[in-house]
Backbone bond lengths (Angstrom), bond angles and torsions (degrees), N, CA, C in turn:
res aa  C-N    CA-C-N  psi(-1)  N-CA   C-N-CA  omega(-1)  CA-C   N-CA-C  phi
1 X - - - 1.466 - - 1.530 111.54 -
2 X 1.307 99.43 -35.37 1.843 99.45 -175.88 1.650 110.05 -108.79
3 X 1.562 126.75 124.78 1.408 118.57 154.82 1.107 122.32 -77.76
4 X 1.344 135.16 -35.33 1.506 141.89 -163.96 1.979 118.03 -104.87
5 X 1.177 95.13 -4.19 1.852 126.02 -179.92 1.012 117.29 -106.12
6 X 1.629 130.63 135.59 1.472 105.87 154.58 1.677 95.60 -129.88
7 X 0.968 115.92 111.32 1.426 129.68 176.26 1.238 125.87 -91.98
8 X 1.332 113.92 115.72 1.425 131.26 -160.62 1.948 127.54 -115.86
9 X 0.966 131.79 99.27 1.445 109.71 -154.70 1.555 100.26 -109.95
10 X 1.151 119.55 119.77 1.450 136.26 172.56 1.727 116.63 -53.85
11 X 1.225 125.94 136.04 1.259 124.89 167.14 1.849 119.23 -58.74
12 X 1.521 93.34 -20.45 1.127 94.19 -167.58 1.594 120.91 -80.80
13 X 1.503 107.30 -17.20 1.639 142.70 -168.97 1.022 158.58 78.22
14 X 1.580 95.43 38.19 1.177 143.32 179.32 1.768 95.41 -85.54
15 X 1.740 126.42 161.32 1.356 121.99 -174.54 2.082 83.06 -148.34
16 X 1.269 106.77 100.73 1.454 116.15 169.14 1.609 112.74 -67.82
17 X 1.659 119.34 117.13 1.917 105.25 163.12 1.407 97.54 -135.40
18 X 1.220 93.87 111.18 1.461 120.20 169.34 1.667 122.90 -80.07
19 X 1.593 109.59 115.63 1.800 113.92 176.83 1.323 88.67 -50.43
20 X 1.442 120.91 138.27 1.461 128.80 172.64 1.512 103.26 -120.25
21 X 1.545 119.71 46.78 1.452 101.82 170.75 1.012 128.80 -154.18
22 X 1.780 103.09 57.58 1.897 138.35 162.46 1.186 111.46 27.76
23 X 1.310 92.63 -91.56 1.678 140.86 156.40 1.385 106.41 19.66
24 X 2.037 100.88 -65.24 1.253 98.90 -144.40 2.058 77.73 -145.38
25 X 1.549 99.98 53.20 1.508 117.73 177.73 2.038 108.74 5.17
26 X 1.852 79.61 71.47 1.481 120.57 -177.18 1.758 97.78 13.32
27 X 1.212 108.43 67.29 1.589 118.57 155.46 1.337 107.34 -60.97
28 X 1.712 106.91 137.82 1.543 81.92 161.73 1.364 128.15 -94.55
29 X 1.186 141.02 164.92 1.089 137.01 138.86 1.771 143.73 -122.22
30 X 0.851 138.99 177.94 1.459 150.45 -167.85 1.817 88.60 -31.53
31 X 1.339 134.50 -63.56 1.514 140.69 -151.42 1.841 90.78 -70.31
32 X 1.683 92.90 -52.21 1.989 89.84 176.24 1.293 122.22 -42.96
33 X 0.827 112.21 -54.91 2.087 133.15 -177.83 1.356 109.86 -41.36
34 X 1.829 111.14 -45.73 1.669 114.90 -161.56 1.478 79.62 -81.79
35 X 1.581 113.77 -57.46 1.679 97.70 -160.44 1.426 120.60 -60.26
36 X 1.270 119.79 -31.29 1.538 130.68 -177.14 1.798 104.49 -65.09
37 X 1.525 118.32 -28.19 1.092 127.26 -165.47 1.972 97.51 -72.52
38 X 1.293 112.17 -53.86 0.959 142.47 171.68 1.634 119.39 -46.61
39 X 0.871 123.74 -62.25 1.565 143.37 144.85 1.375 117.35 -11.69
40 X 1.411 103.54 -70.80 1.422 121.88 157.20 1.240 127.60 -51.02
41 X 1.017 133.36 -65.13 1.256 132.99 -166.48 1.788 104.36 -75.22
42 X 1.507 122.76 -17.03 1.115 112.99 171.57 1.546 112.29 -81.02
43 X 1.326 113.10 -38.05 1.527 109.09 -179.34 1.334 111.66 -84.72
44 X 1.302 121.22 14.52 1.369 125.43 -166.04 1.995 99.72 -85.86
45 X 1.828 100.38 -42.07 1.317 132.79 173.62 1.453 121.69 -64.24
46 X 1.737 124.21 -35.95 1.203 151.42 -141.74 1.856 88.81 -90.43
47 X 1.609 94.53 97.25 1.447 82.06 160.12 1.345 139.15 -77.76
48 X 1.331 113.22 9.36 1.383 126.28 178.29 1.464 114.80 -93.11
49 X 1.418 116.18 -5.17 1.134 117.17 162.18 1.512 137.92 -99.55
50 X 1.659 122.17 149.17 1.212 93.97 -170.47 1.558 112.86 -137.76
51 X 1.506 91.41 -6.51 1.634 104.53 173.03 1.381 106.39 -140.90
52 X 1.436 129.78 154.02 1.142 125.65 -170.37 1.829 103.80 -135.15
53 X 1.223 112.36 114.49 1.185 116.90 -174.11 1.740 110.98 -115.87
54 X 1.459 101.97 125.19 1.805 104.62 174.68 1.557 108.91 -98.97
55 X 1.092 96.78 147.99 2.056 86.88 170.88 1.948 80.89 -156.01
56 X 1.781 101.75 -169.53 1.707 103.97 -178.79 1.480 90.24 -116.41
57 X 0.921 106.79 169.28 1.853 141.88 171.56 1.558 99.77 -81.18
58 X 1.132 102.99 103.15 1.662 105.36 163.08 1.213 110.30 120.26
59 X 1.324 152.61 -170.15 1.483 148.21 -162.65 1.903 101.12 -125.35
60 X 1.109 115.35 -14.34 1.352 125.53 174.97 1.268 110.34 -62.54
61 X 0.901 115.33 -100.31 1.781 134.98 -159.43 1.494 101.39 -117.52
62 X 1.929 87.72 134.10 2.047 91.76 160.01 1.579 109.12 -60.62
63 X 1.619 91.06 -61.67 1.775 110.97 -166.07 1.791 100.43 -134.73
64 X 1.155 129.12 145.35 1.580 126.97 146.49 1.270 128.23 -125.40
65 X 1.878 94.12 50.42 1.320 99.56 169.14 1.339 117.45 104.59
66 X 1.434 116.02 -145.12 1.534 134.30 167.06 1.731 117.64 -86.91
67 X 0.907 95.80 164.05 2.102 81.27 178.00 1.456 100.25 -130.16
68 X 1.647 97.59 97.90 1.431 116.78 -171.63 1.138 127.32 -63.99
69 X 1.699 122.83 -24.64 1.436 138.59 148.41 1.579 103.84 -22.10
70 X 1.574 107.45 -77.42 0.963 100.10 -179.95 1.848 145.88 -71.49
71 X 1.712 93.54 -22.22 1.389 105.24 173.75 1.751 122.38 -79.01
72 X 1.468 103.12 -24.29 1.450 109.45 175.71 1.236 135.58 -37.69
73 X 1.396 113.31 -18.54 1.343 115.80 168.70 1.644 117.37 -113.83
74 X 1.492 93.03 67.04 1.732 121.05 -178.31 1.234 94.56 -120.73
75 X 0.905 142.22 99.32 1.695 131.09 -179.34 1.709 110.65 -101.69
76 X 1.458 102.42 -49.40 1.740 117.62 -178.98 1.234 124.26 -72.37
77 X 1.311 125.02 138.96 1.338 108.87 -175.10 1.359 126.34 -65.22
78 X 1.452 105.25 -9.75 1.604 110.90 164.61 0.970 146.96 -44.14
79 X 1.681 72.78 -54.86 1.948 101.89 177.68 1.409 99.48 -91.75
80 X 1.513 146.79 -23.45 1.261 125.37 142.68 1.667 134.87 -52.49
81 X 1.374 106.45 -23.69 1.295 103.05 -173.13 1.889 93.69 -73.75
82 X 1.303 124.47 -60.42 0.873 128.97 -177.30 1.812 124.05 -46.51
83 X 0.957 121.68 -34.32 1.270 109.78 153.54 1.650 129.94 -71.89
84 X 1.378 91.61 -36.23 1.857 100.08 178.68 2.097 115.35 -53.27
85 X 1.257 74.57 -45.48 1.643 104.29 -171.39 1.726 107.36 -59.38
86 X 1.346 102.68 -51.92 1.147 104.09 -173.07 2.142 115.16 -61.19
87 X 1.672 97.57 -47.15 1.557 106.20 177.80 1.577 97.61 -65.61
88 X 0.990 135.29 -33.85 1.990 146.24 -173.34 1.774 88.37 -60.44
89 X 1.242 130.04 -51.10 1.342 123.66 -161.30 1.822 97.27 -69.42
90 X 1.780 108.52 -59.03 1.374 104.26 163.17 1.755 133.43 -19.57
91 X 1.805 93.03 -59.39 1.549 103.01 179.31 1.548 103.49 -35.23
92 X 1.758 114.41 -78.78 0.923 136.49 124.81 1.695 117.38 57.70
93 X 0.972 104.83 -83.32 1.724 132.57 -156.23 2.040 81.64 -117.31
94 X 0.990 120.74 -13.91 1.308 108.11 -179.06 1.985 96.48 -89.76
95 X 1.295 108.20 -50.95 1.302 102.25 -169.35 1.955 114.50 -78.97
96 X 1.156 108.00 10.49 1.498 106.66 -167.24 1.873 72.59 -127.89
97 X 0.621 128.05 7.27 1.577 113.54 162.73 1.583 126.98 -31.31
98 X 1.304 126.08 128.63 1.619 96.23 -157.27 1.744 108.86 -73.69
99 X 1.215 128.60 -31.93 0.959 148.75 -167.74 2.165 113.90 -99.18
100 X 1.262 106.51 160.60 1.470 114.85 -153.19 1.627 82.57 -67.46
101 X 1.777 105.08 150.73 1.609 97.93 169.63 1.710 88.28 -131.64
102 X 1.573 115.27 173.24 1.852 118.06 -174.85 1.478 79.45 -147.90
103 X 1.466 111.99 126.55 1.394 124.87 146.73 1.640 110.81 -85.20
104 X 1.392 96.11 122.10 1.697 97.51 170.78 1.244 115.55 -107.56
105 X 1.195 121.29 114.64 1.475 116.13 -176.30 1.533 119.02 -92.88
106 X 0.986 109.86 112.18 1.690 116.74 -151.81 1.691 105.45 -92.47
107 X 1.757 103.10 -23.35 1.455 109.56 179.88 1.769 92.92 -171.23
108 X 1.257 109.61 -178.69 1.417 129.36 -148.12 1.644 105.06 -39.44
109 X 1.277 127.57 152.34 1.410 135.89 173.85 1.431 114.32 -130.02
110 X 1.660 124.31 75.79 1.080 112.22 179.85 1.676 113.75 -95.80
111 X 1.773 109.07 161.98 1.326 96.19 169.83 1.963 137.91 52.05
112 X 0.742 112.99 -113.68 1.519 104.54 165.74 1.755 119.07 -88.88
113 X 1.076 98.56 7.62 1.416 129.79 176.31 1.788 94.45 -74.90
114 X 1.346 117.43 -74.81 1.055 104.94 139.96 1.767 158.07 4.73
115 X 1.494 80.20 -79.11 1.546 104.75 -158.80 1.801 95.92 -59.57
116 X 1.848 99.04 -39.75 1.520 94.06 174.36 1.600 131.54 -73.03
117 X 1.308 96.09 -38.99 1.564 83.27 159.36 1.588 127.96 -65.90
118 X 1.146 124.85 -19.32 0.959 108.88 179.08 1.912 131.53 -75.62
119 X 1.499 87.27 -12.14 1.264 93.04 175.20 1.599 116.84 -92.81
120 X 1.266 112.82 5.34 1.781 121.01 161.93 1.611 102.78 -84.89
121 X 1.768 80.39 143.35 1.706 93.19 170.48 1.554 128.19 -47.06
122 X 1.617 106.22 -35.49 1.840 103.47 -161.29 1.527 67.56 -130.78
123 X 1.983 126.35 159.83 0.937 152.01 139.49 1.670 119.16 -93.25
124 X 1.144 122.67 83.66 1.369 100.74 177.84 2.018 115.34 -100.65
125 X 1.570 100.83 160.59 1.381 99.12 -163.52 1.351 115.41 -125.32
126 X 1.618 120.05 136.25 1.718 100.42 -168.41 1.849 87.00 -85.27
127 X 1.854 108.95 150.37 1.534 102.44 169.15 1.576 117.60 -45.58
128 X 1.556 78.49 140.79 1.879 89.80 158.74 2.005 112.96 86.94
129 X 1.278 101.51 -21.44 1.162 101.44 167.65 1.585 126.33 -48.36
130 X 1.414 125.81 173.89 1.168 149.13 175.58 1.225 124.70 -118.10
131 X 1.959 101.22 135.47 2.134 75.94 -163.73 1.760 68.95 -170.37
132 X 1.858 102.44 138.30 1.461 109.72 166.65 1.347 114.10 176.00
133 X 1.491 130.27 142.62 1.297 144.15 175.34 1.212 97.65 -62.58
134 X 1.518 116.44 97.56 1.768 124.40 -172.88 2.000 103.98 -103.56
135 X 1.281 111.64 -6.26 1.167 97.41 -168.50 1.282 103.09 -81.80
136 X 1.060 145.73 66.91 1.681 143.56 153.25 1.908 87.32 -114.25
137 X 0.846 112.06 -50.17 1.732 95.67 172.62 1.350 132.13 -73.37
138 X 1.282 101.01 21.33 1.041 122.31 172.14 1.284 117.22 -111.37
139 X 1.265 126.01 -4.03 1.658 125.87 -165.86 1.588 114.94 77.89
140 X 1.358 115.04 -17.35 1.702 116.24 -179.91 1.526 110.01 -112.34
141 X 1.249 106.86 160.27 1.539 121.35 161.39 1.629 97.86 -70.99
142 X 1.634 100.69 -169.25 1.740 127.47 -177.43 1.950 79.83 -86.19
143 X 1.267 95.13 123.95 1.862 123.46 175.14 1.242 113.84 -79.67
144 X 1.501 118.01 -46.41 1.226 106.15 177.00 1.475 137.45 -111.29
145 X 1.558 93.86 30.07 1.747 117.03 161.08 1.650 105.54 104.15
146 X 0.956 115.82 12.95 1.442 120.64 177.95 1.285 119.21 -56.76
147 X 1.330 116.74 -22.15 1.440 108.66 -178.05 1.432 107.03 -84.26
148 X 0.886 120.03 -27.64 1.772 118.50 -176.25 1.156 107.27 -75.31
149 X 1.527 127.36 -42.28 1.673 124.42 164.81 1.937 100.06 -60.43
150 X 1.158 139.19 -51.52 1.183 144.23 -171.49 1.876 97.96 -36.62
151 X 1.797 96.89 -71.55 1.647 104.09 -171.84 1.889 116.48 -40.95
152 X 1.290 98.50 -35.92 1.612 119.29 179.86 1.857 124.35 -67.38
153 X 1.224 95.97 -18.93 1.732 128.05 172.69 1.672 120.85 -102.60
154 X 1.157 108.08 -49.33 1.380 117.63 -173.90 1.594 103.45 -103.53
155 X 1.763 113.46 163.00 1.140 110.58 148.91 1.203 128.61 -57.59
156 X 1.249 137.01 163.03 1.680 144.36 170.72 1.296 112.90 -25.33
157 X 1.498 109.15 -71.82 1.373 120.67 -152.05 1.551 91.26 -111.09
158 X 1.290 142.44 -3.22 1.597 116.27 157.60 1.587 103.73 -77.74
159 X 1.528 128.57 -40.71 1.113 94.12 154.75 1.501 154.11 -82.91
160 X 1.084 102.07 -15.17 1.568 109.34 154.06 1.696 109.08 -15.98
161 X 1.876 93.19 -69.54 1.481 103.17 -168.19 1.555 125.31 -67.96
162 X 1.432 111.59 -22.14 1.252 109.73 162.88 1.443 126.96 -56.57
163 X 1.897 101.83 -49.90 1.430 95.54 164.42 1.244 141.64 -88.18
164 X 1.902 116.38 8.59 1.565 120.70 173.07 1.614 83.13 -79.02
165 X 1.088 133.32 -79.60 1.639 144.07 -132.31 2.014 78.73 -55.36
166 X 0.939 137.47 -58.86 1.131 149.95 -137.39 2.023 99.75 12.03
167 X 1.466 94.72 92.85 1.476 117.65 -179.87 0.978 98.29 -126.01
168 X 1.318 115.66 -169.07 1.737 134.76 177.22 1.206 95.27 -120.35
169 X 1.519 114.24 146.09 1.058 135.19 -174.79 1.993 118.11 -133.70
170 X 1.639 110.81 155.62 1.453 83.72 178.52 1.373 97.35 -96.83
171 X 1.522 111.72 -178.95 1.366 109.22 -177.19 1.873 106.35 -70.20
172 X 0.827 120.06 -37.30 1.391 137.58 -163.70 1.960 82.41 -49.12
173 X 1.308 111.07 -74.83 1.435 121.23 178.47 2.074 120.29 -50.24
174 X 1.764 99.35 -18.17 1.343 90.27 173.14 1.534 114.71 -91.07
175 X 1.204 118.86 -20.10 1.104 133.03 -172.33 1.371 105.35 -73.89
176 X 1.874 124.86 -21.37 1.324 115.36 175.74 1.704 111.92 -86.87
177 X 1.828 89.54 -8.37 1.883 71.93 177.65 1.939 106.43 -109.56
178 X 1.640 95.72 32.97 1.626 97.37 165.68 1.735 108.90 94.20
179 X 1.176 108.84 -30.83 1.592 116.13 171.31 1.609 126.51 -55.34
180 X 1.179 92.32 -34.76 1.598 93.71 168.19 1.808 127.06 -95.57
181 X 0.585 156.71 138.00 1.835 134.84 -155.15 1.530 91.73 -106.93
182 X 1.617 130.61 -51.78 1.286 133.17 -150.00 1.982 92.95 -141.86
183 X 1.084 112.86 150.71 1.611 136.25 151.41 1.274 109.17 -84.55
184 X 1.594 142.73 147.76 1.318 110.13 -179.86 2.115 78.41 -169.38
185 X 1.619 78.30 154.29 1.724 79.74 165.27 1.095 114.66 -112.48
186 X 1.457 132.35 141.92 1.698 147.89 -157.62 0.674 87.97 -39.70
187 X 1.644 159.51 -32.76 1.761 135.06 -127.85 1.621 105.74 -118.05
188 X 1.896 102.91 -11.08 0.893 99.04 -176.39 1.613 107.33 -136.52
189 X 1.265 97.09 45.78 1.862 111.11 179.87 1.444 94.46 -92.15
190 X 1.312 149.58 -17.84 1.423 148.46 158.66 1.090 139.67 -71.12
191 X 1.814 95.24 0.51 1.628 104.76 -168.94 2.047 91.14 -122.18
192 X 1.015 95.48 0.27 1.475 84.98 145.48 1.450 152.91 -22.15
193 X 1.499 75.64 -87.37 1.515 84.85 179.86 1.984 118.46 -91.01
194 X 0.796 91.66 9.14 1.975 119.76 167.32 2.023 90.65 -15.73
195 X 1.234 90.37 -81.19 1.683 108.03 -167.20 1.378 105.74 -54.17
196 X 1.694 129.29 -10.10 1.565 112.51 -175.17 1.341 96.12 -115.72
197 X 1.376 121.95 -7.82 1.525 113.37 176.73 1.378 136.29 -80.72
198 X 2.150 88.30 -13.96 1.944 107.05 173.04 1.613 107.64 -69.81
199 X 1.187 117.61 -7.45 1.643 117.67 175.84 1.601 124.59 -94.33
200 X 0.742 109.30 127.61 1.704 113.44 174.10 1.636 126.81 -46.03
201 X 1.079 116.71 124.11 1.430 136.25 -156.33 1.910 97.05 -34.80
202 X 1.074 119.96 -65.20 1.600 123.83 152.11 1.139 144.52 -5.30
203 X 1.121 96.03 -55.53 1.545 116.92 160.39 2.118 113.13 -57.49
204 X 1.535 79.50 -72.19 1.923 85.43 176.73 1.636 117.36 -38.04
205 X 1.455 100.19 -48.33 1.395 116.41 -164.75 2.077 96.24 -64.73
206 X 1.200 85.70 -64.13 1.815 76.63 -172.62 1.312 120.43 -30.98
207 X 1.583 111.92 -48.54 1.130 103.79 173.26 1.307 148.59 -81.77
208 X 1.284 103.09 -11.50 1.319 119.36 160.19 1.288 128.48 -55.41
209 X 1.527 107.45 -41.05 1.495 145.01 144.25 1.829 100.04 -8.57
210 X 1.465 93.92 -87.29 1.308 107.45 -176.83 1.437 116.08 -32.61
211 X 0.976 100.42 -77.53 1.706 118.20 178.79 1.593 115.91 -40.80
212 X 0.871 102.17 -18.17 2.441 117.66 -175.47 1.718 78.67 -94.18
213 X 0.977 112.20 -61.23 1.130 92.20 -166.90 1.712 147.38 -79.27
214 X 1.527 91.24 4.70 1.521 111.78 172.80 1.839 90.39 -82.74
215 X 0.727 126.94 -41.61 1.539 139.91 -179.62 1.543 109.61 -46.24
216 X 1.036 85.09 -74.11 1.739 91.22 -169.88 1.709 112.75 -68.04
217 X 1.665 103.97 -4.96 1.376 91.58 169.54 1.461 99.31 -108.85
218 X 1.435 133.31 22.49 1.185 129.72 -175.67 1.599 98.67 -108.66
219 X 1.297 115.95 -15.89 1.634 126.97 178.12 1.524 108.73 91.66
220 X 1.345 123.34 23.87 1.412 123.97 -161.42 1.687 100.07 -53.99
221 X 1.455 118.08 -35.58 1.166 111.97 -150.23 1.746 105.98 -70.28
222 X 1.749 97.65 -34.67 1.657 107.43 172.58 1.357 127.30 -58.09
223 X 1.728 95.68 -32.92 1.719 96.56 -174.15 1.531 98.47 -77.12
224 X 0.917 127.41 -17.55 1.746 135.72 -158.33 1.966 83.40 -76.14
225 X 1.377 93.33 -74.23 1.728 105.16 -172.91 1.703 97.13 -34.47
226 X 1.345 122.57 -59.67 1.558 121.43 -163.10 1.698 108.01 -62.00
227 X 0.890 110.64 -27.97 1.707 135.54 -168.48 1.778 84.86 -69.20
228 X 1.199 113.65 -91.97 1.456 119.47 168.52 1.699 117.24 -25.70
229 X 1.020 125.90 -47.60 1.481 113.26 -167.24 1.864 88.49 -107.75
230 X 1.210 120.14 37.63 1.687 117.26 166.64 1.798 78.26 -101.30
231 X 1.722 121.46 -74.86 1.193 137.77 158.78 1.303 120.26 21.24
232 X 1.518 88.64 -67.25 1.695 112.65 -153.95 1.389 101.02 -65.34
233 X 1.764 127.01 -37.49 1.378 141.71 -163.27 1.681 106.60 -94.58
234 X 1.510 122.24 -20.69 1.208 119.04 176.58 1.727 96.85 -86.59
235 X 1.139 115.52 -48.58 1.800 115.12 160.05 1.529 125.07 -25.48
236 X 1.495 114.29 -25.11 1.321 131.81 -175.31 1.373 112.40 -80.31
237 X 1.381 113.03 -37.73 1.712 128.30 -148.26 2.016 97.42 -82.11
238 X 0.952 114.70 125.33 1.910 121.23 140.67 1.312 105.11 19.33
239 X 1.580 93.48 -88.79 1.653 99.33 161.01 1.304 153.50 26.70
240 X 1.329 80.07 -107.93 1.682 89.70 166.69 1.513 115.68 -77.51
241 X 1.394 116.28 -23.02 1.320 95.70 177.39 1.060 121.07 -95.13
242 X 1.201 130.09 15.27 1.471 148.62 166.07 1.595 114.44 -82.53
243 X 1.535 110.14 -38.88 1.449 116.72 150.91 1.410 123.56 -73.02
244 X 0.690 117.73 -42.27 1.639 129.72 159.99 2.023 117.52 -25.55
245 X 0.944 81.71 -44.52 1.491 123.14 -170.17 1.374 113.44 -85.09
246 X 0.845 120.43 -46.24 1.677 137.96 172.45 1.604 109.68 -78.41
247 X 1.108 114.16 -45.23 1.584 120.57 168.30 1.342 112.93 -59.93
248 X 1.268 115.82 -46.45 1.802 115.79 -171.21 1.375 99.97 -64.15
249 X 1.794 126.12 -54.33 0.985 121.30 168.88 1.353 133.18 -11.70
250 X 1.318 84.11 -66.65 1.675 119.35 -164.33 1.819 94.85 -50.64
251 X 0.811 102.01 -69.22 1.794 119.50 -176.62 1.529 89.85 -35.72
252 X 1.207 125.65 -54.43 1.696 125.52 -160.18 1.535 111.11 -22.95
C-alpha cells in the first residue's frame, strides 16, 4: 500500500511509520504527503494503537525537508502556497493527533525535517546527529507552519533563536535549548514510550485531549495557515530561487 512509508504496528501498541526514501535522505515529496496523510488518519481510528512513533529508514537522515528537485519548479506564490498548505494541513492533523506521537531522529533533520518533528509530542535524538531550521538560507521561513507549533513548545526567544540563526545544530546542543527531550541510542528509541503504553488507550487520549484543546482555542490552526501564506510570498521572491538554485548546484 505504501512506497515512501514503511508502517509497522507493534504488538505492544506502539504504530511505527518510517520515511522510506534513503535515496533521497527521505525528502518529502508530493507521493510522501498522500501516504503520510493516509497513515494518519488510519491510525488516528486504530484502536489498537496507542502511541505513534515516526523516525527515517536508513542511518542517515530522519527527514531533509522538502525535495526541491522536485518542488523547484513552484515559482508563484500560488503554486507555493498550494503545496506548502497542503503538507501545513498534515503538520496539522499530525500535532492534534489524538494519541501521544515520538519523533525519533535516527539521522539529520533539516528544514521541514524539522518542521515534522516538531509537531510530535516528545523529540527524541540518536547522539551526534544534525538537526536545524535551515530555511532562512534559503530565502523562506518554516513552510509548513512550524514556527507557530515551535512558539507553543519552546520558550519565546530559544525559539526565536533556533529560527533567526537557522544553522545546524548537534542534537546534544538542541536538547539544551529544550528541542530535543532525550539523547538516546537506536536500540533503545522503542523503549521510550514503555511507561505510556502500560495505560489504557483512555487515559492517553484524555490527555491529549487537553492539550488540542488549549490549541484550538489559542487559534493554532490560523496562525499555522498565516505562517504558510507569509511562506508562500517569500517563495515568490529572486531570492529564494536564486538559493534554490545554488543548492541544486551544489549537490551536482
Amino acid at each position: 500500500m505504501y512506497n515512501t512509508l514503511i508502517v509497522e504496528k507493534n504488538a505492544k501498541g506502539y504504530l511505527k511509520i518510517s520515511f522510506n526514501r534513503p535515496e533521497k535522505r527521505n525528502a518529502v515529496n508530493f507521493q510522501l504527503m498522500d501516504e503520510l496523510g493516509i497513515a494518519l488518519s488510519q491510525a488516528a481510528s486504530d484502536k489498537d494503537v496507542k502511541v505513534l512513533l515516526l523516525t527515517g529508514e536508513g542511518s542517515q537522515a530522519f527527514c531533509s525537508g522538502g525535495d526541491l528537485s522536485e518542488f523547484q519548479n513552484l515559482y508563484t506564490e500560488e503554486e507555493a502556497f498550494a503545496m506548502l498548505s497542503r503538507m501545513g494541513k498534515i503538520l496539522y492533523e499530525l500535532a492534534i493527533f489524538p494519541k501521544p506521537t515520538i519523533a525519533l531522529l535516527n539521522g539529520s533533520a533539516v528544514g521541514g525535517g524539522c518542521e515534522i518533528a516538531t509537531a510530535c509530542d516528545f523529540r527524541l535524538a540518536k547522539k551526534g546527529i544534525k538537526l536545524g531550521f535551515v530555511q532562512g538560507t534559503l530565502g523562506i521561513t518554516t513552510g509548513w507552519g512550524a514556527a507557530s507549533l515551535l512558539f507553543e513548545k519552546l520558550p519565546e526567544q530559544k525559539a526565536m533563536k533556533l529560527l533567526l540563526d537557522a544553522k545546524v545544530h548537534s542534537s546534544e546542543d538542541a536538547k539544551e535549548f529544550g528541542f530535543i527531550d532525550e539523547i538516546i541510542d537506536m536500540e533503545d528509541g522503542e523503549g521510550f514510550p514503555q511507561h505510556f503504553l502500560r495505560h489504557e488507550p483512555g487515559v492517553l487520549m484524555a490527555y491529549k485531549k487537553i492539550l488540542v484543546k488549549k490549541w484550538e482555542d489559542g487559534g493554532l490552526k490560523e496562525r499555522m495557515d498565516a505562517e504558510i501564506r507569509e511562506c508562500s510570498k517569500l517563495w515568490a521572491t529572486e531570492a529564494h530561487h536564486d538559493a534554490v538554485s545554488r543548492f541544486l548546484n551544489k549537490k551536482k
